[in-house]
C-alpha positions in Angstrom: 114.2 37.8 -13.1 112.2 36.9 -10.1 113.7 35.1 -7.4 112.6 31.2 -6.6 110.5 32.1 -3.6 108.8 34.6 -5.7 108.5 31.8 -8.6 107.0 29.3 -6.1 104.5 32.2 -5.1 103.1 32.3 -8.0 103.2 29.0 -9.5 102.1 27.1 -6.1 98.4 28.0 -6.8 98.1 26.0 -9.8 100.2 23.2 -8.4 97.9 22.9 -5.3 94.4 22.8 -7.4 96.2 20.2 -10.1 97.2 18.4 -7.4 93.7 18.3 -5.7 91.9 18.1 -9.0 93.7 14.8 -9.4 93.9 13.1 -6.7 89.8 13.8 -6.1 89.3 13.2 -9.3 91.0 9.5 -9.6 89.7 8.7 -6.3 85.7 9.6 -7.5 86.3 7.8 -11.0 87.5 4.6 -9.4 84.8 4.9 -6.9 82.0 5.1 -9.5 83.3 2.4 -11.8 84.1 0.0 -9.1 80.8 0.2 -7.3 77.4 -0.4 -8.4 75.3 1.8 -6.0 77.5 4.7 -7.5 77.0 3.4 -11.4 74.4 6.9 -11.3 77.5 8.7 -11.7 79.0 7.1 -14.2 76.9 9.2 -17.1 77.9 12.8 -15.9 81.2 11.8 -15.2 81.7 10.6 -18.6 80.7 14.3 -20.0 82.4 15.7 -17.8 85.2 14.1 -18.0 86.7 16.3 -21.6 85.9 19.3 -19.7 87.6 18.2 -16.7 90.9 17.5 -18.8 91.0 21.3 -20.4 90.7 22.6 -16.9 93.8 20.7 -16.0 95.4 21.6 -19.7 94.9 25.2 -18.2 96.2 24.9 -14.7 99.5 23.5 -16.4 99.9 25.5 -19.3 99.3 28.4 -15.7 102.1 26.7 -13.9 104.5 26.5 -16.9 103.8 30.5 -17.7 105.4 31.2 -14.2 108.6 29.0 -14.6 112.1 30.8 -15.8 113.9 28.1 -17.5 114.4 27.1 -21.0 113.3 24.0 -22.6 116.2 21.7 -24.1 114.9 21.4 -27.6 116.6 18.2 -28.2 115.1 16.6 -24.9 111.9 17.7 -25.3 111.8 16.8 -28.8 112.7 13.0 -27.4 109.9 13.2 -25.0 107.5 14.3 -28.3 108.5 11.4 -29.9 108.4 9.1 -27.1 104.8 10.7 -25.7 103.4 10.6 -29.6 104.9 7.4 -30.7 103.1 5.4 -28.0 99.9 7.5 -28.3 99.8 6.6 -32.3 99.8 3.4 -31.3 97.2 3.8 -29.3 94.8 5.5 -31.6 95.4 3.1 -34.3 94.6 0.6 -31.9 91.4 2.4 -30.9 90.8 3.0 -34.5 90.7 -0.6 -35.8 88.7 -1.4 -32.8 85.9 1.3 -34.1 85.7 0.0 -37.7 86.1 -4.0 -36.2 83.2 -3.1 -33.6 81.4 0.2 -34.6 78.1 -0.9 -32.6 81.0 -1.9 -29.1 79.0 -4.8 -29.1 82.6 -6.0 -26.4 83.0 -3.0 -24.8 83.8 -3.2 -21.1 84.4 0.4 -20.1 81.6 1.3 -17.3 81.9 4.8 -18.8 81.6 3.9 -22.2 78.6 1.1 -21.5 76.7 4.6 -19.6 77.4 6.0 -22.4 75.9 3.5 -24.9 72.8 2.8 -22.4 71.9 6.9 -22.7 71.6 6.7 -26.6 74.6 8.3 -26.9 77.0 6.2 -28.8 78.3 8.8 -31.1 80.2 10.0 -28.1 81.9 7.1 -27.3 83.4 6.9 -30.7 84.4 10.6 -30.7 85.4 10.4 -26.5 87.6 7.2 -27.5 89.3 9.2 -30.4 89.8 12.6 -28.1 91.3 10.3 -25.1 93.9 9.1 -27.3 94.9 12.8 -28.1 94.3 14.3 -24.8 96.8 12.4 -22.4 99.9 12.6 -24.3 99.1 16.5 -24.8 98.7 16.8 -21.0 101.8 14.5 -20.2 103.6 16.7 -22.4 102.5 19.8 -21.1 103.4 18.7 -17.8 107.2 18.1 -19.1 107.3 21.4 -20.0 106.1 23.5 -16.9 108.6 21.2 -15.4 111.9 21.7 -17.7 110.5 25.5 -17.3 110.8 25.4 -13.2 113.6 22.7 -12.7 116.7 25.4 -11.5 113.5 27.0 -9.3 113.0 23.6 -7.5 116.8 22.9 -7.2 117.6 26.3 -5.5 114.4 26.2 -3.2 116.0 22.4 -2.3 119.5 23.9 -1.5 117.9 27.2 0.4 117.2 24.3 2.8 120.6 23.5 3.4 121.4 19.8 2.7 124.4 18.1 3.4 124.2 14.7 2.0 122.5 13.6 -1.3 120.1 11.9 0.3 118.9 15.0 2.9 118.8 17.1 -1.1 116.4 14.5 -2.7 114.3 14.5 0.5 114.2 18.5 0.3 113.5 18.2 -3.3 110.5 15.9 -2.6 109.2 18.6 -0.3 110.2 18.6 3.2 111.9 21.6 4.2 112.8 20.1 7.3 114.8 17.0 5.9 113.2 14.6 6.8 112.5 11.9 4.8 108.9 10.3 5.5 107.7 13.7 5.3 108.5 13.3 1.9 107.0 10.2 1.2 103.6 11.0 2.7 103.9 14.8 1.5 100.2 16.0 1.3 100.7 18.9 3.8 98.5 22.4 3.1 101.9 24.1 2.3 103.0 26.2 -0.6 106.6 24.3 -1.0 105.0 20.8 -0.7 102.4 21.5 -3.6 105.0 22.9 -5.7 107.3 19.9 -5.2 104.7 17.4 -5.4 103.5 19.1 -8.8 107.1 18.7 -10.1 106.9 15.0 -9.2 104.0 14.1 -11.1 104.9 16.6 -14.3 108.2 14.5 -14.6 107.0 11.1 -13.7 104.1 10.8 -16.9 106.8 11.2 -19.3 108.9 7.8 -18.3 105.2 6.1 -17.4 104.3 6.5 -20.8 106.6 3.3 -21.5 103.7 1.7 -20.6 101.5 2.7 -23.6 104.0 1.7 -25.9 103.6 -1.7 -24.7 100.3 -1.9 -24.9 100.4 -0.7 -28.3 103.0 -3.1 -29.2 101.3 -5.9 -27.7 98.2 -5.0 -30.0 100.8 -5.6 -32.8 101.8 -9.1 -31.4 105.1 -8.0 -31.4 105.4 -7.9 -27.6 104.9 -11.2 -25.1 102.2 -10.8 -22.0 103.3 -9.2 -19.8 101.2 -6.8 -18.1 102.1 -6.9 -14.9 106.2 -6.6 -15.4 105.3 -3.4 -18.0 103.2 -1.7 -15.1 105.5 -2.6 -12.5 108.3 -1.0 -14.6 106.0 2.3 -16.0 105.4 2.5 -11.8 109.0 2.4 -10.7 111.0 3.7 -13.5 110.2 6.9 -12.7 111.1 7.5 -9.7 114.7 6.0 -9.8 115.0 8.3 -12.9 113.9 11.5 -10.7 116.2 10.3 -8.0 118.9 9.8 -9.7 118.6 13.3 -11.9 118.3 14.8 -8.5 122.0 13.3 -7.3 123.9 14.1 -10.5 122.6 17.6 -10.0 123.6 17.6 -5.9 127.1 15.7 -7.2 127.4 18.5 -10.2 127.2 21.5 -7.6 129.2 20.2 -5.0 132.0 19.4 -7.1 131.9 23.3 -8.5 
């Protein structure tokens, strides 16, 4: 069996480009739906935008290949139903809005509207259909590659000697050196960061998926407004989840 470093050697490639991919790639979206003198690129954008999402199916799916773990059956089959519950929602949401508004007459979407203004509204229909299937395939994916490399990140996070909870987490977040902001603001060109910040983000969309379910459930007038409390939650919940899986594990092996 290969030994962590030689795990993170492999892996840390596809970490780095997801990484990249997505941070560019949020950061250019945003950019040409927020501002007019960039609406130009809202049309190839919006085709590339199912190509971009296989390449990142790939770079996971090349990230989970190289991790040594098992996947807990029973966990992962929570997170399936979790992930899928919320995306059915979802689509049957985006469904009755199709057949209630096949010509998207109230569409808002830059994307979409670029879409629409090209002729092309076929592939909204079909893009609004594939985006309700493609997400929750990715988050779950990511899940995966990370249930596949969790005992990798927790031995790289002990090789760095902690020797208080708090100086693990921090490793675990990425900063070999312990200390903590360099965990918080952890975009340094290094092999350990990437692989740590990867792990991050492949366990935080699972949790962050809550927030789909309420927006599905709030399409079913079954939930009150309250968009603003369900993001804050799907932003925050997360991370105290990832904290506090990283202290039962620090508690767990000092207590052996």
């Amino acid at each position: 069996m290969p030994s962590p470093a030689q795990v993170l050697a492999r892996s840390q490639p596809y970490a780095k480009t997801f990484i990249w991919a997505v941070l560019v790639a949020a950061i250019v979206y945003m950019c040409a739906g927020w501002f007019e003198w960039l609406a130009w690129l809202r049309l190839p954008l919006a085709l590339a935008s199912p190509v971009i999402y296989a390449w990142l199916l790939l770079l996971v799916i090349g990230f989970g290949r190289e991790g040594t773990g098992s996947i807990p059956q029973g966990l992962f089959g929570a997170a399936v139903a979790f992930v899928g519950g919320g995306a059915a929602l979802d689509f049957a949401a985006i469904l009755t809005g199709m057949l209630s508004d096949p010509t998207l007459e109230h569409e808002t979407n830059s994307f979409a509207l670029a879409l629409i203004d090209a002729g092309l509204l076929p592939l909204v229909h079909l893009g609004e259909l594939l985006f309700a299937v493609l997400p929750p395939l990715l988050i779950l994916l990511l899940l995966a590659a990370f249930l596949k490399h969790r005992e990798t990140l927790l031995a790289l996070a002990r090789e760095a000697q902690p020797k208080t909870a708090g100086q693990f987490i921090v490793a675990a977040m990425g900063s070999k050196d312990l200390i903590w902001w360099q965990a918080i603001v952890n975009l340094k060109p290094d092999a350990y960061a990437n692989y740590c910040n990867f792990m991050l983000l492949a366990f935080y969309m699972s949790p962050a998926s809550i927030y789909r379910w309420y927006t599905g459930l709030r399409w079913l007038d079954v939930m009150p407004n309250a968009a603003e409390a369900a993001a804050v939650i799907a932003l925050i919940l997360p991370l105290v989840v990832y904290f506090m899986w990283l202290w039962f594990e620090w508690k767990r092996e000092t207590h052996h």
